[in-house]
PATI-993360 format. One record per atom (N, C-alpha, C): residue number from 1; atom name; z, y, x. Coordinates in steps of 0.02 Angstrom, whole numbers. Layout:
BEGIN
+------+------+--------+--------+--------+
: resi : name :     up :  north :   east :
+------+------+--------+--------+--------+
:  NUM :   CA :      Z :      Y :      X :
...
+------+------+--------+--------+--------+
END
This chain:
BEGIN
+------+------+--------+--------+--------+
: resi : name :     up :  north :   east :
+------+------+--------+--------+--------+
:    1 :    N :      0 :    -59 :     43 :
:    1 :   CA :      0 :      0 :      0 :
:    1 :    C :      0 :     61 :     44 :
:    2 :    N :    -43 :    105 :     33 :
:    2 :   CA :    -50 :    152 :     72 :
:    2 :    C :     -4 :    235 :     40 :
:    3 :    N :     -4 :    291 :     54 :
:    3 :   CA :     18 :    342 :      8 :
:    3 :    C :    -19 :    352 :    -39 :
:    4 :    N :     42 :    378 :    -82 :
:    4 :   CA :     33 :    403 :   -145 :
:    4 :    C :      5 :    479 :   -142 :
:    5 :    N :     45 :    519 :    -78 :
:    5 :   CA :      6 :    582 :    -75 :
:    5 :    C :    -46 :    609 :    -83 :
:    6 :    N :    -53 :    665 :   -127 :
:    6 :   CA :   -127 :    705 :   -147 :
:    6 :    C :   -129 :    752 :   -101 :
:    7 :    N :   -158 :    746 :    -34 :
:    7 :   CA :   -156 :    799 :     12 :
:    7 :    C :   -222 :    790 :     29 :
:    8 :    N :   -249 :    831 :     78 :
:    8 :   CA :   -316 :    826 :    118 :
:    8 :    C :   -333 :    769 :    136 :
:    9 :    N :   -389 :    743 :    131 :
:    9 :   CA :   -420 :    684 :    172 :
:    9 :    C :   -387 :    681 :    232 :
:   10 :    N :   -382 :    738 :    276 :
:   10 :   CA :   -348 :    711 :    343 :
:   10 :    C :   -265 :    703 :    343 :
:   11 :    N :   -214 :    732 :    284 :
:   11 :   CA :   -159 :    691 :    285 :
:   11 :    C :   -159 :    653 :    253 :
:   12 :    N :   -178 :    629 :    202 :
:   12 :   CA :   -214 :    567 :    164 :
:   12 :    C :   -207 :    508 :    250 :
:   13 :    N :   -261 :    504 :    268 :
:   13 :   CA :   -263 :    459 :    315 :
:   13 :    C :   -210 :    463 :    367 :
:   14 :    N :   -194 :    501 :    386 :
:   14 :   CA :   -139 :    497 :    427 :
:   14 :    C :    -83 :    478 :    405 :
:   15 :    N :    -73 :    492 :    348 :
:   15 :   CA :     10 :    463 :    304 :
:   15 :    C :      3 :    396 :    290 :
:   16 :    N :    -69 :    355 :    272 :
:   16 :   CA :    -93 :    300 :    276 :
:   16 :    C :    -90 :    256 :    332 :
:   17 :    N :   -100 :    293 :    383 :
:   17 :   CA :   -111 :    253 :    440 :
:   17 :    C :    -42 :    235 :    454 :
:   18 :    N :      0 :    293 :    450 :
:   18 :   CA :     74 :    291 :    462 :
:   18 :    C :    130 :    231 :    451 :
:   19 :    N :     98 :    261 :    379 :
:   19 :   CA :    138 :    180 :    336 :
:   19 :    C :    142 :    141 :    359 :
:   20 :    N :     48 :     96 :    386 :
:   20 :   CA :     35 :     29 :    377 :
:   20 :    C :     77 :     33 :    458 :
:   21 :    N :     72 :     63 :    490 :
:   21 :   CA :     96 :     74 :    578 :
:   21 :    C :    172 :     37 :    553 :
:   22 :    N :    210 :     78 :    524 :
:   22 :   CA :    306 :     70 :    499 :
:   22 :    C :    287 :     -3 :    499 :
:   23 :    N :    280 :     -7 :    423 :
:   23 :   CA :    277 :    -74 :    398 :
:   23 :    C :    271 :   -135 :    457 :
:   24 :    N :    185 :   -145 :    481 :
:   24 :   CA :    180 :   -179 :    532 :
:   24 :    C :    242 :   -183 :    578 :
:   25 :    N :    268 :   -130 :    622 :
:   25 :   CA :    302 :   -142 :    653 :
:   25 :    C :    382 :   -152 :    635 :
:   26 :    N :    391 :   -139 :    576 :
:   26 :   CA :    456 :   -185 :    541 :
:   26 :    C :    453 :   -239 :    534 :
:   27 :    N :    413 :   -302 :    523 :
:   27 :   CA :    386 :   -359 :    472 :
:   27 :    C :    375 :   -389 :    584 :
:   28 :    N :    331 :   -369 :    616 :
:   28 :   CA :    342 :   -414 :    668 :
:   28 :    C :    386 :   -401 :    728 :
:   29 :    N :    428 :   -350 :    727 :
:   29 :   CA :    521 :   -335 :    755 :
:   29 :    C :    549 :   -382 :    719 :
:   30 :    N :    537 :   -399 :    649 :
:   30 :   CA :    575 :   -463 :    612 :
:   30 :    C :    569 :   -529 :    634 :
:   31 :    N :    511 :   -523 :    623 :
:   31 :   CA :    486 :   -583 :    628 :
:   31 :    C :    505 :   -613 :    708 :
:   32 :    N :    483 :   -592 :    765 :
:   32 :   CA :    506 :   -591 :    833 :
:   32 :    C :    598 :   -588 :    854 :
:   33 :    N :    609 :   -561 :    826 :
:   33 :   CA :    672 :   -560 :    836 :
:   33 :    C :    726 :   -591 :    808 :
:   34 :    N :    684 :   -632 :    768 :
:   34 :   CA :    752 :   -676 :    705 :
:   34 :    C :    795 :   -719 :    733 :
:   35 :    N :    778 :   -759 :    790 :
:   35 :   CA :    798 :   -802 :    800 :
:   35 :    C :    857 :   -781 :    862 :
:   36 :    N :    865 :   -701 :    879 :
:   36 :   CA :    936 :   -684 :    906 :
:   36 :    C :    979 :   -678 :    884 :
:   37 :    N :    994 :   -696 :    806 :
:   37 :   CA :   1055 :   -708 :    753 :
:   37 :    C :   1078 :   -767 :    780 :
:   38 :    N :   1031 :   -810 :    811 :
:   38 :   CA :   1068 :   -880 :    823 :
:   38 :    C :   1117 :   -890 :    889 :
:   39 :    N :   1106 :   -818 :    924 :
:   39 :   CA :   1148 :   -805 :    974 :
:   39 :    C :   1197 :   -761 :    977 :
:   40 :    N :   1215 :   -722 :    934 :
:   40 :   CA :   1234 :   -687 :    919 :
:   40 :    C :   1241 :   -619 :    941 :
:   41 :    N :   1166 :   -583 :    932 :
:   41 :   CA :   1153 :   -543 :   1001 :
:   41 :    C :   1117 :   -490 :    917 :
:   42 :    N :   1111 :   -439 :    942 :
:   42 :   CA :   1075 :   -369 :    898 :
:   42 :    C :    987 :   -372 :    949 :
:   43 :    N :    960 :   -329 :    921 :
:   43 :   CA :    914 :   -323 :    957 :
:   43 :    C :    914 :   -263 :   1007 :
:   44 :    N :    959 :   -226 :   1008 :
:   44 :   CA :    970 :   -180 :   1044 :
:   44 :    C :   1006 :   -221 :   1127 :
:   45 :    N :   1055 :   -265 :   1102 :
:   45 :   CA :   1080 :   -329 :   1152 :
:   45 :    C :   1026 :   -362 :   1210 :
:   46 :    N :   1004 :   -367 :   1169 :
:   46 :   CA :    945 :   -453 :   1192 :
:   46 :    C :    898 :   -380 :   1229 :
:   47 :    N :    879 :   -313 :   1223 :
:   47 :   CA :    849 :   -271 :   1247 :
:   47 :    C :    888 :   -230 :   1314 :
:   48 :    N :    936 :   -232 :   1303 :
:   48 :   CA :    986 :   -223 :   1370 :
:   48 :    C :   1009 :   -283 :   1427 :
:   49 :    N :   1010 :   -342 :   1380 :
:   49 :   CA :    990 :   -408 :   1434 :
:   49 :    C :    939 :   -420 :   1450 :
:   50 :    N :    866 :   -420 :   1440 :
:   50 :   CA :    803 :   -417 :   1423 :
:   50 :    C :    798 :   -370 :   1510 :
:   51 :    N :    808 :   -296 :   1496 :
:   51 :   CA :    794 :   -264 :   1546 :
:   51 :    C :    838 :   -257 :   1595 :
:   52 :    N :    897 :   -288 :   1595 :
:   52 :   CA :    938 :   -294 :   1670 :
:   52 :    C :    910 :   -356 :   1699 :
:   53 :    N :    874 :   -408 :   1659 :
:   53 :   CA :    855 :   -461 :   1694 :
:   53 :    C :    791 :   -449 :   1738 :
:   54 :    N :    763 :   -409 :   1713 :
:   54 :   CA :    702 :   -415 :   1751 :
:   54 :    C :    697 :   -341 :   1793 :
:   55 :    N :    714 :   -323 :   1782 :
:   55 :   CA :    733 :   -240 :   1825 :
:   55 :    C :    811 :   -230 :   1854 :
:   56 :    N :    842 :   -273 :   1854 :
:   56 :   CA :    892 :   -279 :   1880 :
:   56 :    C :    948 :   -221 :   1863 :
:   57 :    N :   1014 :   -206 :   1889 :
:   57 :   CA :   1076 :   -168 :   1882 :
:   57 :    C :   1048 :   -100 :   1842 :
:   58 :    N :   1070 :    -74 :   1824 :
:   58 :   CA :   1060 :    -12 :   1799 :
:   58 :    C :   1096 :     53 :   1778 :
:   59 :    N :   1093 :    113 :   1785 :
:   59 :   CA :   1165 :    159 :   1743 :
:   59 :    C :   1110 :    160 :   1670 :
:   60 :    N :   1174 :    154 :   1610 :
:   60 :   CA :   1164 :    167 :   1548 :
:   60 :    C :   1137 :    208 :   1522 :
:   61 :    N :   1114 :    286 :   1569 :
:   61 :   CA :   1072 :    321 :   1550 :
:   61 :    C :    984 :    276 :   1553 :
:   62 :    N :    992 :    263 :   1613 :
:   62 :   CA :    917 :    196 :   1621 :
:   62 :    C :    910 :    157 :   1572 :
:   63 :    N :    967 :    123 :   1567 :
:   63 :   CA :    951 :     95 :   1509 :
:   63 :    C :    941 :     94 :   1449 :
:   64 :    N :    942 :    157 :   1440 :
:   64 :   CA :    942 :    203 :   1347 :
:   64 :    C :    872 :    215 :   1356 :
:   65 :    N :    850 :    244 :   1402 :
:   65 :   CA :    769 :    276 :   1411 :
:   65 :    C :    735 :    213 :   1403 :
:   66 :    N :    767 :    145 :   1447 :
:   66 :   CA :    708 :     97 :   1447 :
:   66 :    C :    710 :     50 :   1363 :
:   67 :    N :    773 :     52 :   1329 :
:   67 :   CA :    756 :     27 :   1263 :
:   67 :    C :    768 :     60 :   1195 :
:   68 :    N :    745 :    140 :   1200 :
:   68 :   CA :    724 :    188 :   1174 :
:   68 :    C :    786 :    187 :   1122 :
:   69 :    N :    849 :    194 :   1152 :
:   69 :   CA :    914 :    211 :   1115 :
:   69 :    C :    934 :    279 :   1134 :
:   70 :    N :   1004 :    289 :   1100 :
:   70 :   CA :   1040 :    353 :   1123 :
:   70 :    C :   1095 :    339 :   1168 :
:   71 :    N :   1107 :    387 :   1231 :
:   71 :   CA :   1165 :    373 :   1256 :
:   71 :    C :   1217 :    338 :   1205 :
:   72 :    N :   1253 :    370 :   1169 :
:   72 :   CA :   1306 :    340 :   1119 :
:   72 :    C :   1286 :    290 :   1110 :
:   73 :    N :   1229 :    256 :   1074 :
:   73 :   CA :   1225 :    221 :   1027 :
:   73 :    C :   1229 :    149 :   1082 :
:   74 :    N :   1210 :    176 :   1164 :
:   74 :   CA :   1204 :    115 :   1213 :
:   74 :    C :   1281 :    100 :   1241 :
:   75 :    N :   1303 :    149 :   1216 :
:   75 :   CA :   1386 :    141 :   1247 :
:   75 :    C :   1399 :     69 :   1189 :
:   76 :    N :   1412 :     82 :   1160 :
:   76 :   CA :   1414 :     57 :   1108 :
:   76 :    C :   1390 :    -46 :   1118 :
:   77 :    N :   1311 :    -30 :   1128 :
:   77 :   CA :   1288 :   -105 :   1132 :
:   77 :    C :   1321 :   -144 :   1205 :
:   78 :    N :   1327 :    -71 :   1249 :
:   78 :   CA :   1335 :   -110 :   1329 :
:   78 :    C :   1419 :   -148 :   1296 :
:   79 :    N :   1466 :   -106 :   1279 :
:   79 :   CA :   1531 :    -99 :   1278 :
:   79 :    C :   1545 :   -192 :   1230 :
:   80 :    N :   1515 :   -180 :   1184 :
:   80 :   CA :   1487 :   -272 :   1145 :
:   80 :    C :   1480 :   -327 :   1193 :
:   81 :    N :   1424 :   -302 :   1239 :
:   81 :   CA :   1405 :   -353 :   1290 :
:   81 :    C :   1447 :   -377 :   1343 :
:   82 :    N :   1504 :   -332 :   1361 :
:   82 :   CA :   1539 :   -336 :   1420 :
:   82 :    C :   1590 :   -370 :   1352 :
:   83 :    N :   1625 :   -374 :   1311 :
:   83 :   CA :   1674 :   -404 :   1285 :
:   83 :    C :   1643 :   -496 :   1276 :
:   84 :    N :   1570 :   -499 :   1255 :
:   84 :   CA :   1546 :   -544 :   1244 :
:   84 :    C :   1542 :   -590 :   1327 :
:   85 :    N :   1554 :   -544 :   1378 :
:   85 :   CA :   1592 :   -596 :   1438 :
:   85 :    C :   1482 :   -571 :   1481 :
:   86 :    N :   1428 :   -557 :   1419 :
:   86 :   CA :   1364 :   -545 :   1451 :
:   86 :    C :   1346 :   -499 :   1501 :
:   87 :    N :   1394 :   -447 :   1526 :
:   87 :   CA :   1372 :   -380 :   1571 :
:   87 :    C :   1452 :   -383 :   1587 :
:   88 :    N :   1437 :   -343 :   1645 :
:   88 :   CA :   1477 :   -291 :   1702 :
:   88 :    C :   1473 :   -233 :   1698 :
:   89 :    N :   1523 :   -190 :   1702 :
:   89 :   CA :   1516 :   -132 :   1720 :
:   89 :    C :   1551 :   -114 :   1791 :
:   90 :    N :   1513 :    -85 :   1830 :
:   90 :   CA :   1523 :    -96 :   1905 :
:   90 :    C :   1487 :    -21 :   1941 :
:   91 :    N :   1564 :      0 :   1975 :
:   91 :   CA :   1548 :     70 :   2019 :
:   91 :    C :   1501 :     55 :   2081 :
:   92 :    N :   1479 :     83 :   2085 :
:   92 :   CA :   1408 :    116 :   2142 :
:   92 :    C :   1468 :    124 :   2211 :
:   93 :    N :   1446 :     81 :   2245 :
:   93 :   CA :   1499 :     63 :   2326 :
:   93 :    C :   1493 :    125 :   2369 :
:   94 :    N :   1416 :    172 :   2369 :
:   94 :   CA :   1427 :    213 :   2388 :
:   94 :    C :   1439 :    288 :   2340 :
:   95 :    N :   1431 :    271 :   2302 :
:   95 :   CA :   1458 :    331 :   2250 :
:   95 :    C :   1477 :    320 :   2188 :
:   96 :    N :   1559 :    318 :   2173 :
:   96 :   CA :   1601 :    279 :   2141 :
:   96 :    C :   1584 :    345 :   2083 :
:   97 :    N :   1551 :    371 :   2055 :
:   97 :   CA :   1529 :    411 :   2024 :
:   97 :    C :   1484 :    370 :   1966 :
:   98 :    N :   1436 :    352 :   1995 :
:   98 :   CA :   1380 :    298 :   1976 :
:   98 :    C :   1402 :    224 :   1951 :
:   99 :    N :   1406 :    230 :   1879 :
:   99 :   CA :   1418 :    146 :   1856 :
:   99 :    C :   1330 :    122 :   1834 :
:  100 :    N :   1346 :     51 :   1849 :
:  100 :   CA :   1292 :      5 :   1848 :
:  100 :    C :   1287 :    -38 :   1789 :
:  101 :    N :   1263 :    -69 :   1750 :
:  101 :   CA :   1276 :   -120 :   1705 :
:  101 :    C :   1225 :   -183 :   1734 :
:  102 :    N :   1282 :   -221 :   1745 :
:  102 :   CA :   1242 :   -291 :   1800 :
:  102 :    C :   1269 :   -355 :   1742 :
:  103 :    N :   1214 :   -387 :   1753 :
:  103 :   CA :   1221 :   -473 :   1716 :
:  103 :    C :   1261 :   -513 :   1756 :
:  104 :    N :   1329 :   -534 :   1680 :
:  104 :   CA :   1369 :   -600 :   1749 :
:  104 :    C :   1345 :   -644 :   1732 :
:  105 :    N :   1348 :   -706 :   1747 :
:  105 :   CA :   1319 :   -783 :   1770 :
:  105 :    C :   1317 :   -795 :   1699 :
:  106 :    N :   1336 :   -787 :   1653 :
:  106 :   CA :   1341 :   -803 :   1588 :
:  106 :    C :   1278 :   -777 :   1552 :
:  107 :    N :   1268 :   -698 :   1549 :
:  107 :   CA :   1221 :   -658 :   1538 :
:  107 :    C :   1149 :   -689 :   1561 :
:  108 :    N :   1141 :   -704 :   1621 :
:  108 :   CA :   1083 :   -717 :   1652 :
:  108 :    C :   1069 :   -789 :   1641 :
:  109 :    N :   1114 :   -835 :   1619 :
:  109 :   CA :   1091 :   -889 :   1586 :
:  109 :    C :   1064 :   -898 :   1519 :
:  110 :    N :   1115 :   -856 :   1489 :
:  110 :   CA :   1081 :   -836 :   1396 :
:  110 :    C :    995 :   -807 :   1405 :
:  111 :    N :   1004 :   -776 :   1454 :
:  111 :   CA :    933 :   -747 :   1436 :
:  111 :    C :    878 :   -784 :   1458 :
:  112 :    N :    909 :   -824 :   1513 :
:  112 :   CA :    873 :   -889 :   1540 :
:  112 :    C :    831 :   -942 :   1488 :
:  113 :    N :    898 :   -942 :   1439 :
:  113 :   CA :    888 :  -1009 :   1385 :
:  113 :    C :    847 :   -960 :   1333 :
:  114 :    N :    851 :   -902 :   1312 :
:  114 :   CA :    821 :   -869 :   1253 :
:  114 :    C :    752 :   -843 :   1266 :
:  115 :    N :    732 :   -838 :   1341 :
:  115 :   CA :    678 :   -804 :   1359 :
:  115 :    C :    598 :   -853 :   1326 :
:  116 :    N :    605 :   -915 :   1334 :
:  116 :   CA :    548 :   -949 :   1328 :
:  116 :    C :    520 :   -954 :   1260 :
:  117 :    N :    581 :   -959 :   1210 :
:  117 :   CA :    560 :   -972 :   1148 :
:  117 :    C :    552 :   -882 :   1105 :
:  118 :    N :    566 :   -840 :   1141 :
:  118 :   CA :    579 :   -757 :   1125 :
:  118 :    C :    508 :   -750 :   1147 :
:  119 :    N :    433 :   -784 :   1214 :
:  119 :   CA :    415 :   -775 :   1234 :
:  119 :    C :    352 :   -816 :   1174 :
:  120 :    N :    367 :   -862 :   1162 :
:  120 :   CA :    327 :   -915 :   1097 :
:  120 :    C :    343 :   -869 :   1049 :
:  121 :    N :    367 :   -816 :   1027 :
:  121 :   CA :    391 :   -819 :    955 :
:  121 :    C :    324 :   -764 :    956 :
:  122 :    N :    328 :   -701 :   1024 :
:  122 :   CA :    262 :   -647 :   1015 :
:  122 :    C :    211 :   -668 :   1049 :
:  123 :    N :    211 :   -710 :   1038 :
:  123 :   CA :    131 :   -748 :   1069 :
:  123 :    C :     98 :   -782 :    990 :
:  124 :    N :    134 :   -811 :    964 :
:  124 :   CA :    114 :   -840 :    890 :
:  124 :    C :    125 :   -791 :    838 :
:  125 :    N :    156 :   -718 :    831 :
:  125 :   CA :    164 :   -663 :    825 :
:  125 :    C :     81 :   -640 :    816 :
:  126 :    N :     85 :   -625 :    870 :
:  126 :   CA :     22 :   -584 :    908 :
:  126 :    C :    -29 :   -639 :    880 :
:  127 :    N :    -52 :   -698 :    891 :
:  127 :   CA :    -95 :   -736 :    882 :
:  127 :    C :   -138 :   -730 :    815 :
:  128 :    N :   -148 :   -668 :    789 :
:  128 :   CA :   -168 :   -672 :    725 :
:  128 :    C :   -222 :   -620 :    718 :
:  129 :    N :   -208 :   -581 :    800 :
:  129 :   CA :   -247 :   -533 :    835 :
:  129 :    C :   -297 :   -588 :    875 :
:  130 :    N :   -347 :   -579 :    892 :
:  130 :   CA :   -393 :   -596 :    948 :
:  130 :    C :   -363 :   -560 :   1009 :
:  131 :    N :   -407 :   -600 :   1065 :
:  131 :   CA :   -373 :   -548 :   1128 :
:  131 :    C :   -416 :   -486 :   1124 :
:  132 :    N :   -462 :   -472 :   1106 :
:  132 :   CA :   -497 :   -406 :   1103 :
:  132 :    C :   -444 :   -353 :   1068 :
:  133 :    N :   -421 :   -390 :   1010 :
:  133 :   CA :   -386 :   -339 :    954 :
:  133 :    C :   -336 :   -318 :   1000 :
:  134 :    N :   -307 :   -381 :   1027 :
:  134 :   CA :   -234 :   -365 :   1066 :
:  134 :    C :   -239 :   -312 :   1107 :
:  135 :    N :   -298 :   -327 :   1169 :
:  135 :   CA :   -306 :   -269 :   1214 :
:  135 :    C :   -325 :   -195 :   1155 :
:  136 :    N :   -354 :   -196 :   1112 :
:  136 :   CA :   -384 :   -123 :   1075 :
:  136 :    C :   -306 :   -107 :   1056 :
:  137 :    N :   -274 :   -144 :   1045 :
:  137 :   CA :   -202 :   -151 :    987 :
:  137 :    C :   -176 :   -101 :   1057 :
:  138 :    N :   -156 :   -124 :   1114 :
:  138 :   CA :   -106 :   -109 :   1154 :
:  138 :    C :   -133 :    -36 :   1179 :
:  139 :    N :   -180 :    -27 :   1201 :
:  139 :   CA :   -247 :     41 :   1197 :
:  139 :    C :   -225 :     82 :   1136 :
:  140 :    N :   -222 :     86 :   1094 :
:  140 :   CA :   -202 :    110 :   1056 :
:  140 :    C :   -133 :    160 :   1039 :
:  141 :    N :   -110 :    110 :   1044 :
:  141 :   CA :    -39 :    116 :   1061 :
:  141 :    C :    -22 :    161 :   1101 :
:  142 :    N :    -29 :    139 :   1172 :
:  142 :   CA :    -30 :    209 :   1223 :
:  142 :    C :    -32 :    258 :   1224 :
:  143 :    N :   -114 :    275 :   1188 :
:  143 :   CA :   -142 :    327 :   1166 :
:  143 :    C :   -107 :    388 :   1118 :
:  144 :    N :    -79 :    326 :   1068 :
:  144 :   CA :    -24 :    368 :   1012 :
:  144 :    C :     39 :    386 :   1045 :
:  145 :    N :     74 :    323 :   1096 :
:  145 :   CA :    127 :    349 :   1105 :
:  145 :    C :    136 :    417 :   1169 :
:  146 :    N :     64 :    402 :   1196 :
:  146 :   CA :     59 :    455 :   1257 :
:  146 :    C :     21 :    526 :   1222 :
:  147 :    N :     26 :    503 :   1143 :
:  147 :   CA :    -10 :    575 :   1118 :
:  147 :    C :      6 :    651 :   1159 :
:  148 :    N :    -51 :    681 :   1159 :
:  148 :   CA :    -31 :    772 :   1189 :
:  148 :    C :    -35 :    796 :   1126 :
:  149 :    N :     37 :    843 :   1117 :
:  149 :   CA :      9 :    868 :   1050 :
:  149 :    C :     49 :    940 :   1065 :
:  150 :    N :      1 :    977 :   1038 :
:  150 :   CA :      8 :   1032 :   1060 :
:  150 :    C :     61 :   1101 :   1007 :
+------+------+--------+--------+--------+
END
């Protein structure tokens, strides 16, 4: 379903495009991500383990930028994770200023065990795209999210 709005052809399509954009990307964030209820992880979680695993230690400001949260809102998920026994919080040796959020042995195994089937879930996700679509899909994307707008 596209808008209801009676505006110009060009917000017409743009409020259209919009929608189907939301939608889409509600319905396969769902779909992809369902199966971190079985761990008991948010998706904000599994996105802060996600990127200390593969980019290693980080301060919480890094890590807000890299999984498009708010400071607060990452205090918050890190502060979960470190009770859940999954993260560290750990001062900077040479500048006790600087905290890190590092994976303990626990952390880096969960994500160990969750990565392969998290990795099947947007591949059969995605699979509904051709690889052409995928590459135009991800092109796209860029484009919008690297929009210049003046």
């Amino acid at each position: 379903m596209g808008t209801h709005f009676e505006g110009t052809p060009e917000e017409t399509l743009a409020l259209d495009g919009y929608i189907k954009l939301s939608r889409a990307y509600e319905t396969v964030t769902t779909r992809i991500n369902a199966h971190l209820h079985d761990y008991d992880l948010t998706i904000s979680q599994f996105g802060v383990l996600e990127a200390i695993y593969h980019l290693g230690p980080m301060q919480p400001t890094q890590l807000a930028e890299k999984i498009l949260k708010s400071g607060g809102n990452l205090t918050l998920v890190v502060s979960n994770l470190v009770k859940q026994g999954l993260v560290t919080r750990q001062q900077r040796a040479n500048d006790r200023r600087c905290i890190d959020v590092h994976l303990t042995p626990t952390g880096q195994a969960l994500v160990e065990n969750i990565m392969p089937a998290h990795v099947a879930g947007v591949v059969e996700t995605m699979s509904v795209l051709t690889q052409m679509e995928q590459e135009q899909l991800a092109q796209l994307c860029r484009k919008l999210g690297l929009g210049n707008l003046s």
